[in-house]
C-alpha positions as CSV (number, residue, x, y, z in Angstrom):
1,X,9.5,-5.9,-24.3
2,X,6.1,-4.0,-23.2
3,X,4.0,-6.3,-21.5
4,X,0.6,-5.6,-20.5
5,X,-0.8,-4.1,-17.5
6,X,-3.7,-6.2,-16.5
7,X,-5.4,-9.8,-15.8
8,X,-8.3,-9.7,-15.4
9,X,-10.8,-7.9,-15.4
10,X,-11.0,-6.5,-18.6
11,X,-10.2,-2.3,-18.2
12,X,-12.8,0.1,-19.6
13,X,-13.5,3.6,-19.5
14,X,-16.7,5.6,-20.6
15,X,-16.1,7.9,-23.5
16,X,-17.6,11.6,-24.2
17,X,-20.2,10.1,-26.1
18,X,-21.1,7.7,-23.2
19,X,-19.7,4.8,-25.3
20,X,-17.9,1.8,-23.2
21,X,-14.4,1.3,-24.7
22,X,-12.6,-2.0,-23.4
23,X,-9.3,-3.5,-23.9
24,X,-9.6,-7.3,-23.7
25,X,-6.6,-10.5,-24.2
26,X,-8.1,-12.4,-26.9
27,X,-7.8,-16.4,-26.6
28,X,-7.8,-16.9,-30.3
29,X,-4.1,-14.5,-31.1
30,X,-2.8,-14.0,-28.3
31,X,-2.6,-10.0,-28.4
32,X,-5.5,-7.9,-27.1
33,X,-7.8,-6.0,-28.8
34,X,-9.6,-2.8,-28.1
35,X,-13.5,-2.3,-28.8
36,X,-15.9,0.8,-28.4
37,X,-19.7,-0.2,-27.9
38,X,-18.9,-3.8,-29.1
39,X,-17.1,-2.7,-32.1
40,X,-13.4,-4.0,-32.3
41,X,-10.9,-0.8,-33.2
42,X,-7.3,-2.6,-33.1
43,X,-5.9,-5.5,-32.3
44,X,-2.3,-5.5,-30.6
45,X,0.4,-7.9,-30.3
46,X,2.6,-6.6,-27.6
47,X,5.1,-9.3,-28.1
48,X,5.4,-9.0,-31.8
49,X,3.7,-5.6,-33.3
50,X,4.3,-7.0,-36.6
51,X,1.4,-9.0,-36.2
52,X,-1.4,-7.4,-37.9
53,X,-4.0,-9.6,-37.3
54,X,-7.3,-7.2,-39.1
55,X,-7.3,-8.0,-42.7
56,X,-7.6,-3.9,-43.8
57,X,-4.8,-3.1,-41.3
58,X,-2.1,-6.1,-43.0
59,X,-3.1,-4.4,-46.2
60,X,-1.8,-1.1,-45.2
61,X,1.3,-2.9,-43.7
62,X,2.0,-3.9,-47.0
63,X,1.8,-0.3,-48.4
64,X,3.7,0.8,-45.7
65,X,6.3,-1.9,-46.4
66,X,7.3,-0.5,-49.9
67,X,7.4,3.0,-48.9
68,X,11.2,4.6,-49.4
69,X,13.8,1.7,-48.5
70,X,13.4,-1.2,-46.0
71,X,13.9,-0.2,-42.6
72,X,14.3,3.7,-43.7
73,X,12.9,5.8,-40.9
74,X,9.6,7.5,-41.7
75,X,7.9,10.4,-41.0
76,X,4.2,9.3,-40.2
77,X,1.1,11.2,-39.0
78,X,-1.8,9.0,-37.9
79,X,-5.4,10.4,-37.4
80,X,-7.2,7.9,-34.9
81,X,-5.0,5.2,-33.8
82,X,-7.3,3.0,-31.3
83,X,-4.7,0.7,-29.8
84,X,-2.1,2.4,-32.3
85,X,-1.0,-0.9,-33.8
86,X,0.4,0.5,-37.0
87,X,2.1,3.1,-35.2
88,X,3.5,0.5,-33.0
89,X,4.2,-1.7,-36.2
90,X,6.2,1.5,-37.8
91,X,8.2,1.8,-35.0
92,X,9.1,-2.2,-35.3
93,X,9.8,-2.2,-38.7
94,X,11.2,1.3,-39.0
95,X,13.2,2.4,-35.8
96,X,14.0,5.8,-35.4
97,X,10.7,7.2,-37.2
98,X,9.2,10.4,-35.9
99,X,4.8,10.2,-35.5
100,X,2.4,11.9,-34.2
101,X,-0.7,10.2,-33.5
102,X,-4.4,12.6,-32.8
103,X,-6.7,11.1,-30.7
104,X,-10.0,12.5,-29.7
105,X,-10.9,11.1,-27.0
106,X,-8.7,11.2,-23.8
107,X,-10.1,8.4,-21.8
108,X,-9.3,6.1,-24.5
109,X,-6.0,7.4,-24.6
110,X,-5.4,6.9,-21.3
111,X,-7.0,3.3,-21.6
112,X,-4.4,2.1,-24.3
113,X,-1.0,3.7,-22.2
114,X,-1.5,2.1,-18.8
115,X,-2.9,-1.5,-19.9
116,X,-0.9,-1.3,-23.1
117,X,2.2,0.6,-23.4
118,X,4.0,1.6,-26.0
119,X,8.0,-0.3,-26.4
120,X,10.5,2.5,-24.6
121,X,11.9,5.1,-26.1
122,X,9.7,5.4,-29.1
123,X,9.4,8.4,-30.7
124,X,5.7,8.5,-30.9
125,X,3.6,11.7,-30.0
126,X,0.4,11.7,-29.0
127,X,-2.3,15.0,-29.2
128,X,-5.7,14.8,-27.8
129,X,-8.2,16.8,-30.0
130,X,-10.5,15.8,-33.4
131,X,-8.5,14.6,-36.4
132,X,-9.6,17.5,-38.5
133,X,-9.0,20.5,-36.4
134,X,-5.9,18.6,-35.4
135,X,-4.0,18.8,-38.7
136,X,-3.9,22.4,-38.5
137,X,-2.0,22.5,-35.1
138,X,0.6,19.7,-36.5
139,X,4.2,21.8,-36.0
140,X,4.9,23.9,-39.1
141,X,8.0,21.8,-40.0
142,X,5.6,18.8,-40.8
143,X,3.9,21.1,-44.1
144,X,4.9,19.1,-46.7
145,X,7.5,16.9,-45.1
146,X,5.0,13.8,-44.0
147,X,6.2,10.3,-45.8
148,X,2.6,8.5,-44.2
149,X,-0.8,9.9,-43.6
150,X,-3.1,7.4,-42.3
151,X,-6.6,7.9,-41.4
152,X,-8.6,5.5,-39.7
153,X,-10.9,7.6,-37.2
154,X,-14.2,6.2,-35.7
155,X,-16.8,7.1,-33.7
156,X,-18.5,3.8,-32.6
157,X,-18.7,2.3,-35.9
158,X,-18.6,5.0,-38.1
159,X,-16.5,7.8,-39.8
160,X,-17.4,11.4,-39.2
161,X,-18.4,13.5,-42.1
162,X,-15.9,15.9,-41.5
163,X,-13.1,13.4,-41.8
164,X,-14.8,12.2,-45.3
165,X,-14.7,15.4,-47.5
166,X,-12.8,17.1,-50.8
167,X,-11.8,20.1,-48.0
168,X,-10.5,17.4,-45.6
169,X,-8.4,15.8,-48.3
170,X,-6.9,18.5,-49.1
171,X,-5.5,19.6,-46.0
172,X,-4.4,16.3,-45.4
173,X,-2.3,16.8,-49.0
174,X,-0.9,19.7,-47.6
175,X,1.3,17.6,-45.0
176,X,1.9,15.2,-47.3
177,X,6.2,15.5,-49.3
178,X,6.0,15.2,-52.7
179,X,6.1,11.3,-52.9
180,X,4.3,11.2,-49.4
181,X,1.4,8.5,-49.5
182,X,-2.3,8.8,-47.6
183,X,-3.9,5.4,-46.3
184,X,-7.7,5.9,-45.4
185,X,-9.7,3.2,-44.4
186,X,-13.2,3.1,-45.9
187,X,-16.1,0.7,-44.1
188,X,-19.1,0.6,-46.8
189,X,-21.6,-2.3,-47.4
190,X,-24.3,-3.1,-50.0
191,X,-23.7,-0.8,-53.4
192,X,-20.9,0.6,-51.9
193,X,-22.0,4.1,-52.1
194,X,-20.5,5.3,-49.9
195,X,-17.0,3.9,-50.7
196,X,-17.2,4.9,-54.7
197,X,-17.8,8.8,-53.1
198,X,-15.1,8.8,-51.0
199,X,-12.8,7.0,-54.2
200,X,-14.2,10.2,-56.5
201,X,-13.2,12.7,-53.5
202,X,-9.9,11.5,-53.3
203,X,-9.2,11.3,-57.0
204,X,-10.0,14.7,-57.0
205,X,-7.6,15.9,-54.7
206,X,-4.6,13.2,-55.8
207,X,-3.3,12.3,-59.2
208,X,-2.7,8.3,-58.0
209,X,-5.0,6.5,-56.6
210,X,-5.0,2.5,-55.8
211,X,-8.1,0.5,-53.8
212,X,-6.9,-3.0,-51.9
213,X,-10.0,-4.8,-50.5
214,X,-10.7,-8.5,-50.4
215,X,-12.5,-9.1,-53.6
216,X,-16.6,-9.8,-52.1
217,X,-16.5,-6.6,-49.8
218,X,-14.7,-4.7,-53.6
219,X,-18.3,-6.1,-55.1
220,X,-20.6,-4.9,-52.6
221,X,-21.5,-8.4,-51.4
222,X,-20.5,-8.1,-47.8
223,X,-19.7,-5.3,-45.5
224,X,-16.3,-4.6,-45.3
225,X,-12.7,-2.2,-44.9
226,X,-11.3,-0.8,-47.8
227,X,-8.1,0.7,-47.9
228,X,-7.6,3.6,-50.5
229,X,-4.1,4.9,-50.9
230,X,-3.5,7.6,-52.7
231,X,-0.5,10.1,-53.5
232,X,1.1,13.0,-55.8
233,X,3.7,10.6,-57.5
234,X,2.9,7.2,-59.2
235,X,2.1,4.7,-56.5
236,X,4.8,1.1,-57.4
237,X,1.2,-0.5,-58.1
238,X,3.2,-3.9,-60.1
239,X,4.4,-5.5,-57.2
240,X,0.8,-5.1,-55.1
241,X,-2.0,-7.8,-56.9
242,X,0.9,-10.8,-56.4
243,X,1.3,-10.1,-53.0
244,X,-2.2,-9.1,-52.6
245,X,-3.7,-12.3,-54.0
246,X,-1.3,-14.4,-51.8
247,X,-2.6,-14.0,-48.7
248,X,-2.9,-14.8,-45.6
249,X,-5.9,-12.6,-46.5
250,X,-6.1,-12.6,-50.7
251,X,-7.2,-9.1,-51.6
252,X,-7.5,-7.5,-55.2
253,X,-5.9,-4.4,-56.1
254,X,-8.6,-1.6,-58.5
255,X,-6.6,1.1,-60.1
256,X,-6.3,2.6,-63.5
257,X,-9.5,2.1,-65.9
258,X,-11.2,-0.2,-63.1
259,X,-11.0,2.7,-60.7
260,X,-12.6,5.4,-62.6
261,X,-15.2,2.7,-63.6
262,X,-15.7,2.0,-59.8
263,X,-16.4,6.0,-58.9
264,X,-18.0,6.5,-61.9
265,X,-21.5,8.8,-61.2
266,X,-20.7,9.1,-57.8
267,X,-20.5,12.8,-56.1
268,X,-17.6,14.3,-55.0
269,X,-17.9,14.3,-50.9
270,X,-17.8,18.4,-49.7
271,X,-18.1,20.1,-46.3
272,X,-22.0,21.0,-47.2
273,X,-23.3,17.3,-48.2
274,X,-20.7,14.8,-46.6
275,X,-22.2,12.2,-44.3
276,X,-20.9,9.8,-42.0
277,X,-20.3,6.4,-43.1
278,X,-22.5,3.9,-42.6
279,X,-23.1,1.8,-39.4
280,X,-22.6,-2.0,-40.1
281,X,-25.4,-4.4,-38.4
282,X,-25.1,-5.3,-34.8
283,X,-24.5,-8.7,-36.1
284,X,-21.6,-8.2,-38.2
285,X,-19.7,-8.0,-34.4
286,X,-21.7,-10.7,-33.1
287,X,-23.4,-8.0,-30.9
C-alpha cells in the first residue's frame, strides 16, 4: 500500500504561472488533498482510492463503473489529473488498465509522485505538456482505441478556452473506440452560460449526450461541477437517475428532451470565440 511521503509541513511548489500548489492531510477524510491558489483539485485516499470524496468526481466513478464489464481492464486517457485520483481509482477497480495521464505543469507533477505515490506497478503514464497539444502526440495505436477520455484540466480555478471548443471535441472523438465514452467536468454558476455552451458544443460533435449534476448547481442556483458524458453509441442512461438520486451525494441525470431544452439558444463554443470558464468567488473555498 502507498503511503505518503510527508508530516508535516505541508509540501508546495510554485507553478509557471507563479501559482502555490500544496498537498495537505485533511482531518475531516483522512486522505490528502491537493490545492492550487486556494482552490482544491483532488482529493486522494491513499489507503482506499475508491474513496471519491468530491461530489463531481463519485459521479464520474459511477460512469466509469458501467463501462464494458466489472473489473474489465480499460484503456483510459486523462487530460489534467491533479492528484490523479480517478486514475488511481481505475487502477483499483480495474487492474491491468493501460492510461496516460497529460499534465501541464511539471512541478505539480513532481509534487503529487514524491508526497503521493502512485500503488507499484501501475500501468499509468504520465506526459508533461498542455492537454490540447498533448492529444496529438498520444501513440498512434491509441486513434480510436480509447474506452475513457476524461477531461478535467484547470488553471487556478478555471478551464482554458482551448480545452472548451467544437475543434477540441473533436479531436478528443478521434481517440475515442466506437463505444468509447468522454467525461468533462464543467464548473459554471448563475445562468449557467457557460455550462449550456459547452452542452451545445458537445452535442455537436457526439450523437449521446447525458448531464449528472446535483439538482441546485443543474438550476443555476449555486456554483457548481457538472459532469457531461458524452459518446458515439447510446449511453445505458436507465440505470443512472436511481443511483444518482441515492446518494451519498443525490444528483439528477438531464438527457433526451430536457437536454436540448437545457442548450437551447446557446452558441456552439469554436477556436475564434471560446472563453475560459468562469472563476467561482473567493468564498466559495473559504478563501
Amino acid at each position: 500500500m502507498a503511503r505518503a511521503r510527508f508530516e508535516t509541513p505541508s509540501p508546495q511548489v510554485r507553478l509557471s504561472d507563479d501559482t502555490i500548489a500544496r498537498v495537505a492531510a485533511s482531518t475531516v477524510t483522512g486522505g490528502f488533498e491537493l490545492d492550487v491558489d486556494g482552490t482544491p483539485q483532488s482529493h486522494v485516499d491513499l489507503d482506499d482510492p475508491t474513496h471519491l470524496h468530491f461530489e463531481y468526481v463519485a459521479r464520474m466513478g459511477a460512469v466509469i463503473d458501467r463501462l464494458r464489464m466489472p473489473g474489465q481492464p480499460l484503456t483510459a486517457v486523462h487530460l489534467g489529473a491533479g492528484a490523479l485520483t480517478i486514475p488511481r481509482y481505475i487502477e483499483a477497480t480495474r487492474p491491468g488498465s493501460r492510461q496516460q495521464v497529460v499534465e501541464l505543469e511539471p512541478a505539480l507533477w513532481d509534487l503529487v509522485r514524491e508526497n503521493l505515490p502512485l500503488p507499484r506497478g501501475a500501468a499509468i503514464r504520465v506526459r508533461i505538456g498542455d492537454a490540447r497539444a498533448g492529444l496529438a502526440r498520444m501513440p498512434a495505436g491509441l486513434v480510436g482505441n480509447v474506452d475513457l477520455l476524461v477531461s478535467d484540466v484547470y488553471s487556478g480555478a478555471q478551464t482554458p478556452a482551448h480545452l472548451t471548443t467544437l475543434e477540441f471535441y473533436r479531436e478528443a472523438a478521434a481517440l475515442l473506440a466506437a463505444d468509447g465514452v468522454l467525461l468533462v467536468n464543467v464548473a459554471d454558476g448563475s445562468g449557467l452560460a457557460f455550462a449550456r455552451r459547452q452542452v451545445a458544443t458537445v452535442q455537436a460533435v457526439f450523437p449521446h449526450v447525458i448531464l449528472l449534476a446535483e439538482v441546485q448547481t443543474l438550476k443555476g442556483r449555486r456554483f457548481g461541477n457538472l459532469v457531461v458524458a458524452a459518446s458515439p453509441t447510446p449511453l445505458p442512461t436507465e440505470w443512472l437517475p436511481r443511483l444518482m438520486a441515492a446518494g451519498p451525494h443525490p444528483a439528477k441525470v438531464a438527457d433526451g428532451a430536457e437536454l436540448v431544452e437545457f442548450a437551447r439558444g446557446a452558441r456552439i463554443a469554436t477556436d475564434a470565440d471560446s472563453t475560459d470558464s468562469p472563476k467561482p468567488a473567493p468564498s466559495i473555498f473559504g478563501r
